[in-house]
matplotlib code that plots the C-alpha trace (Angstrom):
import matplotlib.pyplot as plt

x = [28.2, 28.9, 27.9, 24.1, 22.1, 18.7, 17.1, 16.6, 20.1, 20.8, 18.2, 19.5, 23.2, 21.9, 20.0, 22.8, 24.9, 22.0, 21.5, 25.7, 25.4, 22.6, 24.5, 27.6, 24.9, 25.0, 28.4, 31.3, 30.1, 26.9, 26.4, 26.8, 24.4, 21.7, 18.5, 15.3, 11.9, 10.4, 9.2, 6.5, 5.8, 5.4, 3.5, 1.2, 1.3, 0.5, -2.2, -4.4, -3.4, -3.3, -5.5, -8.3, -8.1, -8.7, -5.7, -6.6, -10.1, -8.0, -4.6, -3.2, -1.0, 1.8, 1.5, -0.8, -2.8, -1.3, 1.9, 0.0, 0.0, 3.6, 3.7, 1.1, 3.0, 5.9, 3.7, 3.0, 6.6, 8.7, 11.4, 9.9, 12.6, 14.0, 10.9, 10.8, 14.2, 13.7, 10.4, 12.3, 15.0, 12.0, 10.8, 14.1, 15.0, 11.8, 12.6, 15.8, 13.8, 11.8, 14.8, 16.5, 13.3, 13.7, 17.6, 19.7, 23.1, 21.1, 19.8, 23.2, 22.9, 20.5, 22.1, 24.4, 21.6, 22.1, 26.0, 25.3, 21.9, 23.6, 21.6, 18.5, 17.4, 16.6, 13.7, 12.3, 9.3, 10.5, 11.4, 8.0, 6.5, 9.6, 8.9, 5.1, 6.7, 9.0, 6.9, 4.2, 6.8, 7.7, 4.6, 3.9, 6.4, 5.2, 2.0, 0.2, -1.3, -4.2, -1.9, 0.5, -1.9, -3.1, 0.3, 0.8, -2.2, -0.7, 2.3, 0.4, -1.8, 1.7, 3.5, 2.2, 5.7, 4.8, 1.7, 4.8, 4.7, 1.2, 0.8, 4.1, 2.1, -1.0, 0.8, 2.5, -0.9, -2.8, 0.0, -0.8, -4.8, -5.1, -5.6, -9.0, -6.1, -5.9, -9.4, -7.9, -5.2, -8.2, -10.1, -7.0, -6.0, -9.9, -10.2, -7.0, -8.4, -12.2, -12.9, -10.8, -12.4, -15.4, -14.6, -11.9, -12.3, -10.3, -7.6, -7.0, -7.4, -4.9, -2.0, -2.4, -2.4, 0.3, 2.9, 2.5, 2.1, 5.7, 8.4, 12.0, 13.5, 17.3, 19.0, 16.9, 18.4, 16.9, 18.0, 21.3, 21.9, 21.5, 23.5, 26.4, 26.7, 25.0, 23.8, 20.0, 17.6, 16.7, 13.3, 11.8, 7.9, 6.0, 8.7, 11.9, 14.2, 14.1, 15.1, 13.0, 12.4, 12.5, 9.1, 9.6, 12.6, 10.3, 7.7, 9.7, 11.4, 7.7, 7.1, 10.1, 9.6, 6.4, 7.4, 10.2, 7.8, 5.6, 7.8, 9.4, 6.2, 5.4, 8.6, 8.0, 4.5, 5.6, 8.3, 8.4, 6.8, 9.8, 10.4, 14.0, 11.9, 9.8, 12.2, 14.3, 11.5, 10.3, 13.9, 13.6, 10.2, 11.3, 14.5, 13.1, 10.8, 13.3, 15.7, 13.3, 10.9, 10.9, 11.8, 14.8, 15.1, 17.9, 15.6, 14.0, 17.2, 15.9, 13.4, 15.9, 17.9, 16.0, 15.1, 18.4, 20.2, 17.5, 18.9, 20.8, 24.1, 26.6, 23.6, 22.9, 26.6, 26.9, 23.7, 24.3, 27.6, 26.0, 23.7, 26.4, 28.4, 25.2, 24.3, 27.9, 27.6, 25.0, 27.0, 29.3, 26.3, 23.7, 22.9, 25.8, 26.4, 23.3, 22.9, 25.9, 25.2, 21.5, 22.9, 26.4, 26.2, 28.9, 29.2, 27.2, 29.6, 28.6, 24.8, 25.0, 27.8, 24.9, 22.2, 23.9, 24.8, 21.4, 20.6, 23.8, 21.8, 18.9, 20.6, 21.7, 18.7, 16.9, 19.9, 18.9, 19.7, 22.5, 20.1, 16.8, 15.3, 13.0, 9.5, 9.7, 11.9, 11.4, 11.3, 14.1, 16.2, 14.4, 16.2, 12.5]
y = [-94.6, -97.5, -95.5, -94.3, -96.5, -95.4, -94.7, -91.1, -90.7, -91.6, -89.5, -86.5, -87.0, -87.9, -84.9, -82.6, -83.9, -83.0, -79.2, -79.1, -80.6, -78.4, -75.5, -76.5, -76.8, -72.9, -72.3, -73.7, -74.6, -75.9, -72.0, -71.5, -71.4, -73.1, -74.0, -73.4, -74.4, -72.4, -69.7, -72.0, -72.8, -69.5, -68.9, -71.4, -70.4, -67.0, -67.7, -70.1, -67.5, -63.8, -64.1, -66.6, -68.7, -72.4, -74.8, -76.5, -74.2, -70.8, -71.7, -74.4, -76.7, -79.0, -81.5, -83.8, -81.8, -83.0, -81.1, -77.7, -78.2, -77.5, -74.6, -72.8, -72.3, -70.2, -68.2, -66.8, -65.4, -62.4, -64.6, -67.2, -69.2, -69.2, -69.8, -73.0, -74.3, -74.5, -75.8, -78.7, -78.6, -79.6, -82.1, -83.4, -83.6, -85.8, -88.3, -89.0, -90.0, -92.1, -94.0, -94.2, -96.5, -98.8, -99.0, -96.6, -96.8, -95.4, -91.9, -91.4, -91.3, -89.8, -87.0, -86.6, -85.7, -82.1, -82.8, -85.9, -84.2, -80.3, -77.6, -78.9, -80.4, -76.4, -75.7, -78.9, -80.1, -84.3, -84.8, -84.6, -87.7, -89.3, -89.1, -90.1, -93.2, -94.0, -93.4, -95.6, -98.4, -97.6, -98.3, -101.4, -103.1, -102.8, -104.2, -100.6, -101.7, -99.1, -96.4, -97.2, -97.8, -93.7, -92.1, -94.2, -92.4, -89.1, -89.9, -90.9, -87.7, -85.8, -87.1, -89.8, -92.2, -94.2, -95.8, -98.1, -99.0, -100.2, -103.9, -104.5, -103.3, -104.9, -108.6, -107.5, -106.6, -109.6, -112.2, -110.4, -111.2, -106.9, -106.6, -104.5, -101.7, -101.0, -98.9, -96.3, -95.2, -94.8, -93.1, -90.7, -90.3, -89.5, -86.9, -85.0, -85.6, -86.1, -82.2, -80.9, -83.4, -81.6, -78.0, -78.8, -81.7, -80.3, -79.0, -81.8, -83.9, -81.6, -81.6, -85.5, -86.3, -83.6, -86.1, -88.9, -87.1, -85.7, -86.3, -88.0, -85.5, -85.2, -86.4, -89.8, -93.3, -93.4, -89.6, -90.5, -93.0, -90.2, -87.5, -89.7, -91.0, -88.5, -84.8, -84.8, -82.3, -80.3, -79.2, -77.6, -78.6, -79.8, -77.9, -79.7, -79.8, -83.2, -85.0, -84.5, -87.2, -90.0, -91.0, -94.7, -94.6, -93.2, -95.8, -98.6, -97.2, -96.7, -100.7, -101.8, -99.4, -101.1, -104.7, -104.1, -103.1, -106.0, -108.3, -107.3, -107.6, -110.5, -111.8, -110.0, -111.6, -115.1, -115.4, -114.7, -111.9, -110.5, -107.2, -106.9, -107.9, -105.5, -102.4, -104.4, -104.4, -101.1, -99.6, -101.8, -100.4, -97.0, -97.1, -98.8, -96.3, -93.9, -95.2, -96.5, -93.4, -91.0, -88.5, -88.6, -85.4, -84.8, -84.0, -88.1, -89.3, -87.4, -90.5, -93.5, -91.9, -92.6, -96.0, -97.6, -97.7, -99.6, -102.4, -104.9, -106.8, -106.6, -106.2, -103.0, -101.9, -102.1, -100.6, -97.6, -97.5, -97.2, -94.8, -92.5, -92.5, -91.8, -88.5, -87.6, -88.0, -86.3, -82.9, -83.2, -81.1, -80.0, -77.5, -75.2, -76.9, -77.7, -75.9, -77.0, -80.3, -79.2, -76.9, -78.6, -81.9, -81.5, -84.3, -86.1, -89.4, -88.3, -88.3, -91.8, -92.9, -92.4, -93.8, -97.0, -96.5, -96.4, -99.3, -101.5, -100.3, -101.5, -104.8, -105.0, -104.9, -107.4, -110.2, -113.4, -114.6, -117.5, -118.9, -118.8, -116.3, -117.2, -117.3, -114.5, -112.2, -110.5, -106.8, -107.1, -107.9, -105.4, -102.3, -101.7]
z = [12.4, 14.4, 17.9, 16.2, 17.5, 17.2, 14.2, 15.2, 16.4, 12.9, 11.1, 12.8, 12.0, 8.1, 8.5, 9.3, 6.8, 4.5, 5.5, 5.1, 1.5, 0.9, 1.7, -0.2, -3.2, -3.3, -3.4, -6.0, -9.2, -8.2, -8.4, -11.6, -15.0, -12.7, -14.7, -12.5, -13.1, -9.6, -12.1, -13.5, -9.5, -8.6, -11.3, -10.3, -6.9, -7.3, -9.8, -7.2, -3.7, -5.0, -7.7, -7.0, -10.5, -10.5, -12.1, -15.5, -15.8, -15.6, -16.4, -17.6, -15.4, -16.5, -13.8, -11.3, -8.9, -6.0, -7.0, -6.5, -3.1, -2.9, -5.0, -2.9, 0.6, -1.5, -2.9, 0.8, 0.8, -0.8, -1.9, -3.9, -5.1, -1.5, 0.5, -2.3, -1.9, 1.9, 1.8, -0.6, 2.3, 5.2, 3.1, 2.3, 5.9, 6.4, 3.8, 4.9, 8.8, 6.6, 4.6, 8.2, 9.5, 6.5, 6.4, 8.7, 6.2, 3.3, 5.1, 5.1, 1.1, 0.5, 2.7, 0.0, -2.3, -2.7, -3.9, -6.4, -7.9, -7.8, -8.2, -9.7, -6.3, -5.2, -7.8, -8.9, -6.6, -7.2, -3.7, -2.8, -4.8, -3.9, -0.6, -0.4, -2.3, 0.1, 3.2, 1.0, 1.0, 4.7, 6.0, 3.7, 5.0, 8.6, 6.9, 7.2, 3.5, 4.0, 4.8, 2.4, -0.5, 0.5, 0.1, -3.1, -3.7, -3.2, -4.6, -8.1, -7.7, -7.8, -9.9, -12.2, -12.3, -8.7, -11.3, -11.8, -8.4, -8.3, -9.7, -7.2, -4.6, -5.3, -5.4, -2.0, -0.4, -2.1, -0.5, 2.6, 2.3, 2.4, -1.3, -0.4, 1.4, -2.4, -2.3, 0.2, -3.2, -5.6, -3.2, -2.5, -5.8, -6.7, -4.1, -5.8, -9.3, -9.2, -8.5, -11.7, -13.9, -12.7, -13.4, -16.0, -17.7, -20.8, -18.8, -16.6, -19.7, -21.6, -18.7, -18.7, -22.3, -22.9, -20.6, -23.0, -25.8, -25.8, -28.6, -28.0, -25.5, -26.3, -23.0, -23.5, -24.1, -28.0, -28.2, -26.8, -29.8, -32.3, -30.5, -30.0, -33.4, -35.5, -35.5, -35.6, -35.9, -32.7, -32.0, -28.6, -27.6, -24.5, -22.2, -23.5, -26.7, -28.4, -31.4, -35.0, -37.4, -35.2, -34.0, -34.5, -32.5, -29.8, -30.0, -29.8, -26.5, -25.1, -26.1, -24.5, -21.5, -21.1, -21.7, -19.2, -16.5, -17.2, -17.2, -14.0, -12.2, -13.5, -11.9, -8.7, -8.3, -9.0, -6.4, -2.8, -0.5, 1.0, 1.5, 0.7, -2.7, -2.5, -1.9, -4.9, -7.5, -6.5, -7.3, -10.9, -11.7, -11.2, -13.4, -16.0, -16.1, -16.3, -18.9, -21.4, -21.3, -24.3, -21.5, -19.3, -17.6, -14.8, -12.2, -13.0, -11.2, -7.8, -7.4, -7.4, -4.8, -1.7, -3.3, -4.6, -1.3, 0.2, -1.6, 0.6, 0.1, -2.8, -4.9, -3.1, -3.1, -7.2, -7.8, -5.3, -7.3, -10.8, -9.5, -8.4, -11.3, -13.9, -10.9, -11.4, -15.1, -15.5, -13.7, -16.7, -18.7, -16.8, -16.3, -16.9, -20.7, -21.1, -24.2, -25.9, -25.8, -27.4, -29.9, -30.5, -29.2, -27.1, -24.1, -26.1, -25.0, -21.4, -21.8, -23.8, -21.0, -18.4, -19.7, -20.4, -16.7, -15.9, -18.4, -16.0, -12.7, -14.0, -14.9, -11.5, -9.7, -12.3, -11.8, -10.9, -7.1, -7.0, -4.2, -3.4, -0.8, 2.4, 1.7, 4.5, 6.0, 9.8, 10.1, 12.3, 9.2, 7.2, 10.1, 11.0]

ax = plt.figure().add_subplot(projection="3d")
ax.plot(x, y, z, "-o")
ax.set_aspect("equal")
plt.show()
């Protein structure tokens, strides 16, 4: 490590690493009871290329439409579910050169992705909104605030969770006297949207108000609570299995979810415009997000990867810690017992252990500084 000195020297050593961990990611028990969502893809893909129909007015789609536009390309191949996992691969190889030109030590961990997420990272699509986020935040920080407010756009447009990311980025760009930047997002985000909610306002309306919508999914915090100390009722809807009976439970985590958030960037607008402070309360937003949602699928934890390492310090070195242990947790179930954790609670301990990890990381991140920070930090300091 200590003879890269380049940021590409290090993106391509980070980026070898990551095609070894990839690989490694098909053998061992990584290969094993795998649980893929690329059939719903392909399904998708297939729909739109071979047979002409139009998402949300033909078919209906679970997600944003800017996630079509990676489940087209597959759709060109034989081998779906491979021509998908290396198109995840490619763009997994580009966010780590885009972590690398914020802070060179953290490609290196995300490099490990493929080994602390397992199997999941080859058929879910999350790398892709992670990485519009990341190279959003990339370019902000070189005060690129039109550029970065139109991947947030994209990133929104795929997957609605950066949203979170928004009133940070809006205080960041308005201390920066570039709070107009914020038009090039909406006018992004508008050119993915605007055209369904032409031709398919129901089914555009439908995918969107199906996400919020969904019941207490069983591997959430508030679901965690019951499987650990009780046996409640299992139900599957909306994709997932989740917890019966316990629809308070799931509007009270939605309330503090979004109290949480405000709060948070409350705090991040009323102190100082740095962007060790911005990579911070970016990391924050996203995990409270995360934990306090009525959903908490494994795939979620795909999106603070890229973004917890960022963080600098001791700070940086407990949270990258808590991170690993809830990815490692995590393993203990999914996917290959999965199903006996739905069915028979079993690891139950585990998926509760997790999410309080997730609940310490968050804590972590949202600590007060012993001292106060410079009104301003230079890129230099920043590894830009």
């Amino acid at each position: 490590m200590s003879r890269l000195r380049s940021t590409p020297e290090v993106a391509v050593a980070a980026g070898g690493l990551f095609l070894l961990c990839w690989g490694l990611v098909h053998l061992g028990f990584w290969s094993h009871g795998a649980l893929v969502d690329w059939p719903t893809y392909q399904q998708y893909g297939d729909a739109i290329l071979h047979h002409g129909l139009v998402p949300y007015r033909d078919f209906a789609v679970e997600y944003p439409p800017a996630a079509i536009v990676v489940f087209i390309l597959p759709a060109a191949f034989h081998n779906y579910a491979s021509a998908f996992a290396w198109e995840m691969a490619a763009l997994g190889l580009v966010l780590i050169a885009v972590v690398a030109t914020i802070r060179r030590e953290a490609a290196f961990y995300v490099a490990l992705a493929p080994l602390l997420a397992g199997s999941l990272i080859l058929s879910r699509f999350d790398l892709w909104p992670a990485l519009l986020t990341v190279a959003a935040l990339a370019v902000l920080l070189r005060e690129y605030h039109r550029l970065g407010w139109a991947l947030l756009g994209a990133a929104v447009a795929a997957k609605l969770w950066p949203l979170v990311l928004v009133p940070i980025v809006l205080a960041w760009s308005y201390r920066a006297g570039r709070i107009r930047a914020a038009f090039a997002g909406l006018v992004v985000a508008a050119a993915f949207f605007v055209p369904f909610a032409i031709v398919a306002p129901h089914g555009l309306w439908g995918s969107l108000s199906g996400q919020a919508s969904r019941p207490l999914q069983i591997e959430s915090l508030g679901a965690s609570l019951f499987t650990a100390f009780g046996h409640p009722k299992v139900i599957s809807s909306h994709g997932s299995q989740n917890v019966a009976g316990h629809g308070a439970v799931a509007a009270l985590s939605s309330l503090v979810q979004v109290a949480v958030l405000v709060a948070l960037w409350i705090a991040f607008a009323r102190g100082p415009a740095t962007g060790d402070r911005l990579l911070r309360y970016s990391a924050a937003a996203v995990c409270a997000f995360i934990v306090f949602g009525k959903v908490l699928s494994p795939q979620f934890l795909l999106w603070l990867i890229p973004l917890v390492p960022l963080v600098r310090g001791r700070r940086g070195l407990v949270a990258t810690g808590m991170l690993t242990l809830a990815l490692v947790l995590t393993q203990v179930w999914f996917p290959r017992r999965y199903w006996d954790y739905v069915y028979g609670f079993h690891h139950a301990d585990a998926v509760f252990a997790r999410n309080l990890a997730l609940v310490a990381l968050l804590a972590v991140l949202l600590w007060p500084d012993r001292v106060a920070q410079p009104a301003s930090m230079p890129h230099s300091q920043l590894g830009l």
